[in-house]
N, C-alpha and C positions, 0 to 999 in steps of 0.2 A: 450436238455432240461437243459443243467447245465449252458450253457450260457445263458439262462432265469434271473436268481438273479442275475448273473452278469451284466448284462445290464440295468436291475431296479435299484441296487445299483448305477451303472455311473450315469443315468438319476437323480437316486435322489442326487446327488453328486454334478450335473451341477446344479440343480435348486435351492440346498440350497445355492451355492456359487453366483450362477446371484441374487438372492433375497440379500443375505449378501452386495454384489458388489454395490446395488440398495438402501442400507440402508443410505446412505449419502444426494439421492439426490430426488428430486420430478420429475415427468417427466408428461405433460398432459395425463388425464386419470388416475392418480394417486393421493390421497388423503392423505393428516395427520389428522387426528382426533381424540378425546378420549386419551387413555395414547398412541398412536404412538409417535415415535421421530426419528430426523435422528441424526446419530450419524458419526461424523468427522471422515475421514479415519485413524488417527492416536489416537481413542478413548478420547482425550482431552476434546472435547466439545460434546454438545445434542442440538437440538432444538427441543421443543415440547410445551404441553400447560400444565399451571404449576397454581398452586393458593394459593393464599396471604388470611388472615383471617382464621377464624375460626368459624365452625355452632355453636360450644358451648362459645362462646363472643359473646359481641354484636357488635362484627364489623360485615361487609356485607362478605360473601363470594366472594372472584373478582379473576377470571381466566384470564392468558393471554397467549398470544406467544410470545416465549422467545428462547433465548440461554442462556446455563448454561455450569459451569466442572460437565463432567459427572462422570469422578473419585473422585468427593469430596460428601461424605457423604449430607454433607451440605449444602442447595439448597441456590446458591449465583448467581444470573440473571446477566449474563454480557450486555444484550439487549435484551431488551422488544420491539414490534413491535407497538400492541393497548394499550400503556399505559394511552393514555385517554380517550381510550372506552374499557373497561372490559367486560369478555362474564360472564353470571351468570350461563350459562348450556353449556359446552364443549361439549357433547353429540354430542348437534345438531349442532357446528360449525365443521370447516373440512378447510385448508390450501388445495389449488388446483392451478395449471394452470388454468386463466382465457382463456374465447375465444379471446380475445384481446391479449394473451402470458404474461400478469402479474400476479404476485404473489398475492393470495388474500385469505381474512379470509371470507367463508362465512358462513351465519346463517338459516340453510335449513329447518328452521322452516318456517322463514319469509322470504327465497328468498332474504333477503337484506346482502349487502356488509359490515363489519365489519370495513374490512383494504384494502388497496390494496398500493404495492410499486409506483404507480401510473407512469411507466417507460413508455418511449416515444416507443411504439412499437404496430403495428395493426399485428402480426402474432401470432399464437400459435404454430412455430417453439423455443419455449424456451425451459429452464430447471432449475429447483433452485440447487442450489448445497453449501451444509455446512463445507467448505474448514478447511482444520486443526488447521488454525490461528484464529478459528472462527468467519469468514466473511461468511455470507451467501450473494450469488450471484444470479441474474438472468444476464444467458446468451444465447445466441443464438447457441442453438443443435448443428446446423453444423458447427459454428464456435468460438472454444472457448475461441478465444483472443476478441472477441464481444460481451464486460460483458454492459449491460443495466439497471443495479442496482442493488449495495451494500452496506449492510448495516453498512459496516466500514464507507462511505456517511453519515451515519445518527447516529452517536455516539447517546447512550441517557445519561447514570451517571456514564459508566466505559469506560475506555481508555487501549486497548488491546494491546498488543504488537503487533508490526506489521502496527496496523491502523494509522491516520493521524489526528494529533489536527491543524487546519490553513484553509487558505483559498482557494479554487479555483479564480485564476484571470478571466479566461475566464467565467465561469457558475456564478461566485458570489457565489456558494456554502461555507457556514461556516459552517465548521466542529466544532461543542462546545459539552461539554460536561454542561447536566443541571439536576440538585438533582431532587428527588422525592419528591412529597408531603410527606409521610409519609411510615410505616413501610409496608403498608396495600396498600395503593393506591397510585399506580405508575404513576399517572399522574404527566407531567411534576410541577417541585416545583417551590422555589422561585428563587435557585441560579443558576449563569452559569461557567464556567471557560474557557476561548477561549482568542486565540493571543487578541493582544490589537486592538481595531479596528481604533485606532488612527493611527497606519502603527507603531510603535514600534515592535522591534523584543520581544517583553516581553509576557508570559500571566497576565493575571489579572482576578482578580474576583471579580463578580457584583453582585448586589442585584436586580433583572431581575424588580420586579416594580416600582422601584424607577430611576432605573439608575445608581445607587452608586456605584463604586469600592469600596472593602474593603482591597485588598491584592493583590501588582503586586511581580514577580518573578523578577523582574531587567531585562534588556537586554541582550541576548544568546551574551557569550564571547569567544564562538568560541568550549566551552569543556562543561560548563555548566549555568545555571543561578545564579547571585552572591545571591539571597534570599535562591540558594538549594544546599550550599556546600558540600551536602552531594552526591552529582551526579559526585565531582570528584572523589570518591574513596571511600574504594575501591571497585571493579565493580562488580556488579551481569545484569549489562544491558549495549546497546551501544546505545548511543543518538546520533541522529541530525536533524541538523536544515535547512535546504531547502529553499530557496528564490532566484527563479527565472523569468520569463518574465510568465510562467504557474501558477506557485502555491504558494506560501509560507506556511510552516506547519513543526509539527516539530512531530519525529517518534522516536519509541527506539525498542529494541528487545533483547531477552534475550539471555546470551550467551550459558545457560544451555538450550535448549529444554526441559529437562524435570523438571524443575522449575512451579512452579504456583503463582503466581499471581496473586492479586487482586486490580487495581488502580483507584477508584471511587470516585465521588461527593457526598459526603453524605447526607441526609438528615439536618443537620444541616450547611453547607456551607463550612465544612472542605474537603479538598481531601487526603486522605487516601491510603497506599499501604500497602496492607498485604502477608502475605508470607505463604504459604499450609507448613504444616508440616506433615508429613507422620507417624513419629515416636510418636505424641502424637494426630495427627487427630483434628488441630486446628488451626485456622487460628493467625498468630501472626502477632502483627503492626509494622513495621518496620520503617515508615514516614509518619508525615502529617502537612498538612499546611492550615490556620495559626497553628502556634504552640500552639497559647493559643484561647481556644474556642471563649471567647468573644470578640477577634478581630474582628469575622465572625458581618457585620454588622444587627444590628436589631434580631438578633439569639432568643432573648426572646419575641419578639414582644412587645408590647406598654405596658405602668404603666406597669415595670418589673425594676429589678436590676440583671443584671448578675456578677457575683463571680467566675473565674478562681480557686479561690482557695477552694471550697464546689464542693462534690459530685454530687446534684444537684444543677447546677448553675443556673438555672434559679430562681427567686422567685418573688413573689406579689409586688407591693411596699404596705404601709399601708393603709389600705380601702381598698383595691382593692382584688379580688380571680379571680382565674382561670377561663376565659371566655370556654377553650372546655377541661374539667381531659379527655377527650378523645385521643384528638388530643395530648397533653402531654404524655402519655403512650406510644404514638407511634411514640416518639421522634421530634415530630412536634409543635414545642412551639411559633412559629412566631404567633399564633392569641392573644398571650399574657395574659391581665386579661383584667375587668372590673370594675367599681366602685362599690363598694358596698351597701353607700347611696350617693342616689343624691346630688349636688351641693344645698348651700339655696338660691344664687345668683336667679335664677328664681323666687323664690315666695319672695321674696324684691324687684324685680325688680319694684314697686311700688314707693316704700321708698325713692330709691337713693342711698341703703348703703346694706351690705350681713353682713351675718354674718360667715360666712367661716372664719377657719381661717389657719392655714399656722403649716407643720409639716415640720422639718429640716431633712433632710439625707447629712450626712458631708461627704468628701472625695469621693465622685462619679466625674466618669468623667459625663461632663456633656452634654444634647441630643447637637447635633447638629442647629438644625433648629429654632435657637434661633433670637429673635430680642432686639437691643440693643436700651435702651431708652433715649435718651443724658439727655433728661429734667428732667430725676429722678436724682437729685443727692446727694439722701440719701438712706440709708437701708429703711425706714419708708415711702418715695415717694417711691420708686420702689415697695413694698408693696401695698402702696395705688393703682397704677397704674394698676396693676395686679386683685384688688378685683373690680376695677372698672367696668371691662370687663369680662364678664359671659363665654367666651369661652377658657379665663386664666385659664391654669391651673398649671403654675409655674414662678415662680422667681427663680433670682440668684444676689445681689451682691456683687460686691467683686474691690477694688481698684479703686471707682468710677466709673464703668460701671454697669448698671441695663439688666441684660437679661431676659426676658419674655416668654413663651412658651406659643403658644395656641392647644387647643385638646389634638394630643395623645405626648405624652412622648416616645422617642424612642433611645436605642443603651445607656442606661445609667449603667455603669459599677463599681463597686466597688475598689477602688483606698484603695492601703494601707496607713495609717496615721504614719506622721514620729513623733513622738512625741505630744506635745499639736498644733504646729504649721498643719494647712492644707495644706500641699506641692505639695501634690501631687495629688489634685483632689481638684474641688469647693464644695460649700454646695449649696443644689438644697432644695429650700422652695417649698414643692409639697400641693397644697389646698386642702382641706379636708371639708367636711359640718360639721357646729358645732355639730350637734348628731353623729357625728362619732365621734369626739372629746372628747364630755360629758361620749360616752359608753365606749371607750378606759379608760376614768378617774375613770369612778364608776369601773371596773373591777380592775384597779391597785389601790385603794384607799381598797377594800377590799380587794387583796394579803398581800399589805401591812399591815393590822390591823392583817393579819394574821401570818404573818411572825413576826409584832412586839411582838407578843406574845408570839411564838416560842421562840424567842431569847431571849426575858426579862427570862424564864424560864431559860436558859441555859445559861448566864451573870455572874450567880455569881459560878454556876459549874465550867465555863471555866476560871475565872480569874485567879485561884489558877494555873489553869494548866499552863496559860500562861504567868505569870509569873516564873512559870518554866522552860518552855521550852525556852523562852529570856534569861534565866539565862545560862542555856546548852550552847545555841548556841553562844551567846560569849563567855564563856570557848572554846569552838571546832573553831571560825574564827580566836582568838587567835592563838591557837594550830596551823591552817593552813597558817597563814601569816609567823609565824620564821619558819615553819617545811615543808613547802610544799613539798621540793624538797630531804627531806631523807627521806619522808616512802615512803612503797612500794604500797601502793593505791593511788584510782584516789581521791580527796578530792572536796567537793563541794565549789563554792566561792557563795560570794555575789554581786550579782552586782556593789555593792557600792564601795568592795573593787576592783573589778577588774578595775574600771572606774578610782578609785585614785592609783591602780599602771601603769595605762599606763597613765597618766594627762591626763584623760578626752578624750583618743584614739588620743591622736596627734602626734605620731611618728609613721604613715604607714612604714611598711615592705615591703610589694608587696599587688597585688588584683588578685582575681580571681573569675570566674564563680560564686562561692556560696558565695562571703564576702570576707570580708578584715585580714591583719594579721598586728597588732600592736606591737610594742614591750613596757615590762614593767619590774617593779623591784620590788621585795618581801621585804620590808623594805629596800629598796633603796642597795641592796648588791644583792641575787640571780637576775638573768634575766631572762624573761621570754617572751616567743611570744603567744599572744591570740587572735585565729582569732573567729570575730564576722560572725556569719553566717547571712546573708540576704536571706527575701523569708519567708513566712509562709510557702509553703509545701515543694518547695526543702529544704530548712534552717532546715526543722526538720528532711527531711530523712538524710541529709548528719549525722547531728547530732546524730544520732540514730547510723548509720553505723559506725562513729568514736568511740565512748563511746566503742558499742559490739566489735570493732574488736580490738582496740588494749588497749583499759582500761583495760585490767586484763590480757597480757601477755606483757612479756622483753625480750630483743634482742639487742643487740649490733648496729644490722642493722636495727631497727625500731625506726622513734621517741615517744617520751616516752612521754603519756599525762601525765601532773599534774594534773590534775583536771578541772573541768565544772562548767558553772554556766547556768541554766534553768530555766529563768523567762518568765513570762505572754509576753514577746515583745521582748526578748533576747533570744539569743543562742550563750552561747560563750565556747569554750574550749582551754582550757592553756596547752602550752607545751613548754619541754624545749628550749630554747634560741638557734638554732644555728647563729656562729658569720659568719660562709663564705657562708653562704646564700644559693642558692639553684645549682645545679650542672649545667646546663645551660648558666647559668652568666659564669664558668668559662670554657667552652667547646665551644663559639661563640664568633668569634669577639667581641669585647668590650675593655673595658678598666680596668675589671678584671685581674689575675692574671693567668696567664696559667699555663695549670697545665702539669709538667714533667711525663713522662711512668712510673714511677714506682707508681705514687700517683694516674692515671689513673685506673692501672691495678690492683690495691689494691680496689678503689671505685667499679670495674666491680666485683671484687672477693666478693668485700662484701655485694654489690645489690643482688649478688647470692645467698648469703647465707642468707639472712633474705627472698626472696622470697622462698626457700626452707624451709625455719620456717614453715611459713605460709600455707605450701600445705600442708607439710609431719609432724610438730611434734607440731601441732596446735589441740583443742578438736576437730574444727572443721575445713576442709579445708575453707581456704580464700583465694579467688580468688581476686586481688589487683583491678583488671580492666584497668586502666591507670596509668600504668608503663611509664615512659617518663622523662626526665631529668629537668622539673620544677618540678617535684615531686620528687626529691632525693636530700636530704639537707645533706650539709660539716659542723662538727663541726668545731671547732677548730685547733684538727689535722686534717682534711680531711676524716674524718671516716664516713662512707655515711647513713646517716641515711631513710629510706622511709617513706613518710608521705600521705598526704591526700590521706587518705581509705573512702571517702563520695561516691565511686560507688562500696564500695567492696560487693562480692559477696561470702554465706555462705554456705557451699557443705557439709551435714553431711558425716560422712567417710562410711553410707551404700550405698551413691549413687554415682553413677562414674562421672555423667554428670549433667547440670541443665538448663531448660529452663529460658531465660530471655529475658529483651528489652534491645537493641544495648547500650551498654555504653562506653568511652574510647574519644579519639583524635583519631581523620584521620591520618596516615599518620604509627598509631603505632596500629590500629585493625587489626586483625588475621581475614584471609577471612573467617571464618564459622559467626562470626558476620552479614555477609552482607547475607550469605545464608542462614540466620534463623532457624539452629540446634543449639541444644541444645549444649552448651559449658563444658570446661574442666579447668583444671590449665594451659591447653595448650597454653588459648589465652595469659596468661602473658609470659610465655614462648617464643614467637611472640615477644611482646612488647618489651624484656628483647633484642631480637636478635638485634630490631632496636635502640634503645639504644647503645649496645653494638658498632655496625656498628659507631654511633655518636659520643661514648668514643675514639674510635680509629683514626678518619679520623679526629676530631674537626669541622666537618660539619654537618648541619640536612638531615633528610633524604630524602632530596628534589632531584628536577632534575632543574640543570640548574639556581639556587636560587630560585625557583618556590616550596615555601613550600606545601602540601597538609594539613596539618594539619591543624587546624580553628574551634577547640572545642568553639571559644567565651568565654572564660575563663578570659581572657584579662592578659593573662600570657606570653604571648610575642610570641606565636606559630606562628605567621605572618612571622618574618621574616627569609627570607631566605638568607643563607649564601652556595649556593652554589658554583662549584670552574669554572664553565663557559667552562668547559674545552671541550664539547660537546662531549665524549666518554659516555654517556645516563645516565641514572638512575643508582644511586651510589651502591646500595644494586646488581645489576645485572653489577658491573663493578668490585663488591669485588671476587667474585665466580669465575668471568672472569681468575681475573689476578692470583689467587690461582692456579690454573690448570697449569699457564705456572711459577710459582714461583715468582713471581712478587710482593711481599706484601709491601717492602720499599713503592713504588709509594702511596701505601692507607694509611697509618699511617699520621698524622697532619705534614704538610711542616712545621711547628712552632716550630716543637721540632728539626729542622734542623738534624735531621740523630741519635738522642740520644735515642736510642730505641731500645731494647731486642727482636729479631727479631721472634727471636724463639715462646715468650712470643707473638708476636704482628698476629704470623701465625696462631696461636693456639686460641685467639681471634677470628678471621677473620673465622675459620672452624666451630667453634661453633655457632658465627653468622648465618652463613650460612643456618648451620644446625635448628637454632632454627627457623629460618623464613619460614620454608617451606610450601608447600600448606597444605598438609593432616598435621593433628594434631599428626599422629601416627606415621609420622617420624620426631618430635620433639623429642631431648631428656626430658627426666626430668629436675627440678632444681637442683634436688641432683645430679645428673649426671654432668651437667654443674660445680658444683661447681668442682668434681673431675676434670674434665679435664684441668678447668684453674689451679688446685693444680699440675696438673701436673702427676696426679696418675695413668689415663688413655688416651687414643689415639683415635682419630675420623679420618677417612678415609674422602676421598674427598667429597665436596658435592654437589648433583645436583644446577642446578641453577631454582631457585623456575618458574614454569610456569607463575604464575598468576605475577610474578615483571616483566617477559621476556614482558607480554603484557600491563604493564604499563608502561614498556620502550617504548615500538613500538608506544603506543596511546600518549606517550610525543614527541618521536621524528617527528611524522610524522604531530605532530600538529606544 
């Protein structure tokens, strides 16, 4: 009797484990339906039936068959199967082995087929199976190299690791990836992303009803695409590109297995890669292309203006409102707007003349699909021209060309305006009916009667005042022209003055990413450099960042703002003058001044020690972000100042860590950057190490002269000064030769042997150590300062993994 419960217990041991073993796959005779789901041997992915909408909106509730991450809270479909037949009652649908052996959605209400993988096979010897890279397969039971259809075959808006974006030569098969209509309804959208079908090694992306490319990647160059230089480094995936007599197509995979990912077609034409965070349960964007929304072509749909630079970019042009606030909500804004009142062109149509008349929008880019009128060649003809024809609905001229648009208006973008002149965009005359006209007028004709009231009330209050405050404030511009540079605040300019001490911005400094740096003079005796920031939205974060981070503290090793000036169209911040420019120039070939060891290792000493400000005796930690040697400016004596804080990052002293978006240069990010955890003072620490490596060698930290760095800054990070010498990747040849005592060889052949070796070993270990994978065998900054003082001792240091495989993936390229 007692081996009774023991043999129950087996029995039931065997069936929960066959059932468990059986949870992955479908087998004929067996059903998914209702909340069932198989779930991937390695619990990564689900497929089951999942549903978009809500009973309480008035969207339509819509179910489908899907694969998802089933460890993410948050329901993100990597493949939809019936995206354009949605079931409205799962109940009664059920995923089964057909009797033909394919996979099929049926609806056993009505007997009728849903979906079916539609696979070339008459047996019901199959099996579906939901493999851990989440590809769902049918294959042939008894043979299981004999897969008959998967769904990595039929990408729909996300691109999985593992699977294949390109072509089948022999089936014709194209593998593409295409957006969803909307938030709601997963039927295929407008956009697609797929190899070029021209036979270019390149992707590109189309606007599926038109035809229209709006965005190609450039040509595979053997590592990555030149449009995504963010794929050389550094690595969170391994890419390649496949072109042979079979296929061509291009695959990646991640190096971490347990990494998540998420790399889609959006709904709006962007493609997007996000990163699963575990530590804060949220999905963060790592990359996406185009960079700027309104690239994506026709993105607002017809009478629209899109604005990269507003929150919401899409908007109405005037007359015109939102054809679907539906379809908008749900981030689907291609149906665009409509007129508001009719054209009067129709009911003149009698006469011979309309009475339309013509509303200017200046500085847009202008639609495309334009037709140019030779015979108008006036403003007042290309006018007439346009009212002529009832299905006109815009003009353009400019430099004796008349362009005309008829119907809809499409891909018209908001261009920024450099001054009075239009540089940078045409003015688009969009027709309007004269009662749209007259009601626009009565509405501003009473504002205004209202507002002049307003104001005549409060005219003779404010004179008194402002003639006071005019009086102040040239006492105070006074004050800041002879004094700028002895008090110890940051002081406001005024455009005017800063425009008349650089003459009018004509002596450039250098350029970069956010604007330009000028040199100027404070009554023709102090100097000063004022870089004008470009950009409405970066031009204002950088601005923000600078002001907060170093306007109200001093350091020997930080430069020192004078003062800001922040107008309606301006953003410019003054700081002090230095004469030997920035640390780069003289650390790279060129025709600078080289700089001897001892003025080296004082610049390395003293980058330490203002980054140590910053972490450790700042209110709040400041994380610099992009540390690198165009950002470390030489006074006079050589005394190293750090400047552009426009990515710096603000860490109050209760928190250890902080989530953000990837900021820095290639070449000088700290690998937790590319794996999307939350960062530390560590990544400058990284940065300071490869620095440090480039103080010492007088090389960047390239392989081969093959820079990786390409922030686009236009700071000069391109070029490469590597020494060719083919012994790999410099950062993984310094740790090398430390091991066997070999540091002479890495120090700059330019200072011919005049080098403190002690000094330069000691360099070379800290490096070492600063660059390592994990964050937590980074020393501090304060720490590094000690060791290059000399105070303390660093033991040998591993040679970082993640350089060991940026060597191998350069040398074997």
């Amino acid at each position: 009797m007692p081996l009774f419960p023991t043999l129950c217990r087996f029995l039931l041991s065997l069936y929960i484990l066959s059932c468990c073993a059986a949870m992955d796959a479908i087998t004929p005779g067996r059903a998914l339906s209702g909340n069932d789901k198989l779930v991937s041997r390695n619990g990564k992915f689900a497929l089951g039936f999942f549903q978009t909408g809500s009973k309480s909106s008035h969207n339509s509730l819509n179910w489908y068959l899907g694969i998802w991450y089933n460890r993410v809270p948050k329901l993100n479909q990597v493949w939809v199967a019936n995206g354009d037949n949605p079931l409205t009652d799962p109940i009664s649908s059920e995923l089964t082995i057909s009797d033909n052996g394919n996979l099929v959605i049926l609806n056993q209400a009505t007997s009728s087929m849903i979906w079916s993988t539609q696979a070339n096979t008459t047996t019901s010897n199959t099996i579906a199976i939901l493999l851990s890279s989440g590809n769902l397969i049918l294959q042939n039971s008894s043979n299981s190299s004999d897969v008959l259809w998967q769904s990595f075959d039929h990408p729909t808006d996300t691109f999985l690791p593992g699977a294949k974006l390109g072509w089948d030569k022999v089936t014709g098969l194209n593998r593409r990836l295409v957006s969803r209509k909307n938030l709601i309804d997963l039927a295929p959208g407008r956009y697609c992303e797929e190899l070029d079908p021209s036979g270019a090694n390149q992707f590109v992306f189309t606007l599926l009803n038109f035809s229209i490319p709006y965005w190609f990647s450039g040509e595979w160059n053997g590592q990555y695409f030149p449009s995504v230089p963010e794929m050389a480094g550094p690595f969170l995936f391994n890419f390649t590109f496949v072109n042979n007599d079979q296929e061509k197509y291009f695959t990646y995979n991640l190096l971490d297995d347990r990494t998540v990912t998420h790399h889609l077609l959006d709904v709006s034409g962007r493609t997007k890669t996000f990163i699963w965070l575990e530590s804060s349960q949220n999905w963060v964007m790592s990359y996406a292309q185009p960079r700027a929304q309104c690239d994506v072509y026709a993105v607002c749909g017809p009478f629209t203006i899109c604005n990269d630079n507003e929150l919401l970019f899409c908007n109405c042009m005037k007359g015109f409102s939102i054809r679907s606030p539906t379809d908008w909500e749900l981030d689907d804004r291609t149906g665009g707007c409509m007129r508001s009142t009719p054209l009067d062109c129709v009911t003149k149509k009698s006469t011979g003349s309309s009475t339309d008349k013509f509303y200017s929008i200046p500085c847009v880019r202008l639609p495309h699909n334009a037709y140019n009128i030779e015979a108008a060649t006036s403003a007042d003809k290309c006018e007439t021209v346009c009212l002529s024809n009832c299905s006109c609905t815009a003009y353009s001229y400019d430099n004796g060309d008349c362009l005309v648009w008829y119907d809809e208006l499409l891909n018209v973008k908001q261009q920024q305006c450099n001054g009075i002149a239009n540089t940078n965009g045409g003015t688009l005359y969009l027709r309007l009916s004269a009662k749209e006209e007259h009601s626009q007028k009565d509405r501003t004709r009473g504002m205004m009667i209202a507002i002049s009231l307003g104001v005549s009330f409060a005219i003779l209050f404010s004179l008194a005042l402002v003639l006071m405050i005019w009086w102040s404030k040239r006492k105070r511009y006074s004050f800041t022209l002879k004094n700028a540079q002895g008090g110890s605040g940051i002081v406001p300019f005024r455009y005017t003055d800063l425009q008349h001490a650089t003459k009018n911005f004509s002596e450039k400094l250098g350029e970069g990413g956010f604007g330009s740096v000028f040199k100027g003079f404070l009554h023709d005796s102090a100097t000063i450099a004022v870089k004008r920031l470009d950009g409405a939205h970066q031009g204002e974060k950088q601005f923000r960042a600078e002001v907060r981070s170093i306007g109200l503290i001093q350091h020997i090793n930080l430069i020192k703002l004078i003062g800001f000036c922040c107008s309606r169209d301006s953003k410019l911040l003054v700081y002090e003058y230095m004469p030997n420019r920035s640390l780069d120039i003289h650390l790279f070939p060129g025709d600078a001044e080289i700089l001897n060891w001892n003025t080296r290792y004082q610049i390395a000493l003293g980058v330490a020690r203002g980054l140590a400000y910053l972490h450790e005796r700042c209110r709040d930690c400041i994380i610099h972000c992009d540390v690198k040697p165009q950002n470390i400016l030489l006074d006079k004596s050589f005394i190293p100042k750090i400047a552009d804080f426009g990515m710096a990052k603000f860490l109050g002293r209760d928190f250890s860590r902080a989530l953000t978006t990837m900021r820095g240069t290639i070449g000088y990010l700290a690998p937790e950057w590319i794996s999307g955890v939350a960062i530390t003072p560590k990544v400058d620490v990284y940065s300071y190490g490869m620095l440090l490596l480039e103080i010492v060698s007088g090389r960047r930290n390239s392989h081969r002269g093959c820079t990786t760095t390409g922030d686009g800054d236009g700071d000069g990070d391109g070029d490469g000064d590597g020494d060719g010498d083919g012994d790999g990747y410099f950062p993984v040849q310094v740790a090398g030769r430390l091991l066997v005592g070999d540091v002479g060889s890495l120090v700059d052949h330019r200072l011919h042997g005049d080098v403190n070796l002690k000094e330069a070993e000691r360099a070379c270990k800290v490096a070492c150590w600063c660059i390592q994978d994990n964050d937590l065998d980074r020393p501090s900054m304060s720490e590094v300062v000690q060791v290059l003082e000399g105070l303390t001792e660093l033991g040998m240091p591993p040679v970082p993994r993640l350089l060991q495989a940026i060597a191998g993936s350069f040398h074997s390229a």
